[in-house]
C-alpha positions as CSV (number, residue, x, y, z in Angstrom):
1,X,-9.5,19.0,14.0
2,X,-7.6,16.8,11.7
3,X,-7.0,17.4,7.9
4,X,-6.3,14.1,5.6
5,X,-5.2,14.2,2.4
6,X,-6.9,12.2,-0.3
7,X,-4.7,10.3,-2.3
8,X,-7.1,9.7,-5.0
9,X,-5.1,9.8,-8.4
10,X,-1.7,10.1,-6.7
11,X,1.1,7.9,-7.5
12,X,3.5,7.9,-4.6
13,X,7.2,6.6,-4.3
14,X,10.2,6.9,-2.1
15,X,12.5,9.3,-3.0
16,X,14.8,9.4,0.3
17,X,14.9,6.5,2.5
18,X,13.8,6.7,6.1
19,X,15.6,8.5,8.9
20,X,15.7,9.4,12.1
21,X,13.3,12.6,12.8
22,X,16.0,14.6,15.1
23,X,15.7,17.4,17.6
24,X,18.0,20.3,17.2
25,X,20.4,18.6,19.4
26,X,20.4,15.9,17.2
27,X,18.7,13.5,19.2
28,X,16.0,11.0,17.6
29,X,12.7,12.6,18.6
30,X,10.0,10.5,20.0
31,X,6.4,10.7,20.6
32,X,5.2,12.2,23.7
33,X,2.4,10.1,24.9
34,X,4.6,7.0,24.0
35,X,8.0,7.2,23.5
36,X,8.3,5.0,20.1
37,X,10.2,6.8,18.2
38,X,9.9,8.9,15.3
39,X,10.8,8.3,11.7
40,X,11.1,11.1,8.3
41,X,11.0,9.5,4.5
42,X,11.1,11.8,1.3
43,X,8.5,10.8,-0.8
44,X,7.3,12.3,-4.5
45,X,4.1,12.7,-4.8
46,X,2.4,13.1,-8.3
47,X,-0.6,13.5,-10.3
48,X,-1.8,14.2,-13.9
49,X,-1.1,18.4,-12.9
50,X,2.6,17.5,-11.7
51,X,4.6,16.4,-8.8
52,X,6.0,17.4,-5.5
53,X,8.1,16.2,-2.7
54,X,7.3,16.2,0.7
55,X,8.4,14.7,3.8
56,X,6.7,12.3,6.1
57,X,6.8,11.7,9.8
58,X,5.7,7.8,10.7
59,X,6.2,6.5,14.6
60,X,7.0,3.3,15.6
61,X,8.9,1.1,13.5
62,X,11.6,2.5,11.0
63,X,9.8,2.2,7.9
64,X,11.9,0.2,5.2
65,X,11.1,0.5,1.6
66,X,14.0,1.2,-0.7
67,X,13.9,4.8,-3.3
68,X,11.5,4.4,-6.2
69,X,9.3,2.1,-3.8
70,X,5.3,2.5,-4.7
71,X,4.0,3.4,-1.2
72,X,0.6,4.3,0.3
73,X,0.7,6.4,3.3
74,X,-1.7,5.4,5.8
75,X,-4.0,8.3,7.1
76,X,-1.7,11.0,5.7
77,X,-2.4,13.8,7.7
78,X,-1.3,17.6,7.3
79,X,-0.1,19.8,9.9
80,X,-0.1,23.4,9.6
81,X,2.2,24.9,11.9
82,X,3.7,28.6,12.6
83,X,6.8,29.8,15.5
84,X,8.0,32.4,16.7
85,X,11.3,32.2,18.2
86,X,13.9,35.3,18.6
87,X,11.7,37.5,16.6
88,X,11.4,35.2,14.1
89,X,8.6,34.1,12.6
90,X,8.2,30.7,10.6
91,X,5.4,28.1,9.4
92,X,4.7,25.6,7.2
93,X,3.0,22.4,6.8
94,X,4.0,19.1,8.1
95,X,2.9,15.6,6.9
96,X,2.3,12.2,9.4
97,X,1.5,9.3,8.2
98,X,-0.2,6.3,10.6
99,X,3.0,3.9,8.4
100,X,3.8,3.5,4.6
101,X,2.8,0.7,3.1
102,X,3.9,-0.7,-0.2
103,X,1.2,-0.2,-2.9
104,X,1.3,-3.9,-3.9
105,X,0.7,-5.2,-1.0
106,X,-2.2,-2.6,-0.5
107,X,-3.6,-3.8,-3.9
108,X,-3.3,-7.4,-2.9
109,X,-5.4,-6.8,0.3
């Protein structure tokens, strides 16, 4: 099953420009069924009860819009996750995003 987010209300922008997601060896990650690799941007996310920042996984292209940047993040998915490695146990929630777009040209369209 797959949980979107609706971004209803939500003004978006860069806040950290795009990266490469790495491994813990520091290699670039990639996708598994395709190999394109895989790209992390900051983004703030806010509404009339506040903000946030979060952190987006895209494939494919390196997406390029600059900090403060208006984006829309195409089927924004979340990702609940949870490991246990040495005893330790850690989860969280992860974001991917089908590609950013720039909220004027998804206006335009």
């Amino acid at each position: 099953m797959k949980l979107y987010v609706d971004l209803t209300s939500k003004v978006i922008r860069v806040s950290r420009e795009s990266d490469e997601k790495r491994d813990e060896n520091g290699k670039q990650k990639v996708e598994r069924n395709t190999g394109r690799p895989m790209w992390t941007t900051q983004l703030f996310v806010q509404d009339t009860d506040g903000g946030e920042v979060i952190t987006v996984t895209t494939v494919g292209e390196r997406p390029t819009m600059k900090i403060d940047t208006v984006v829309v993040p195409v089927g924004l998915e979340v990702i609940p996750w949870c490991q246990t490695k040495n005893g330790q146990h850690r989860s969280g929630i992860a974001y991917r995003a089908t590609e950013l777009k720039p909220a004027a040209a998804v206006k335009a369209a």
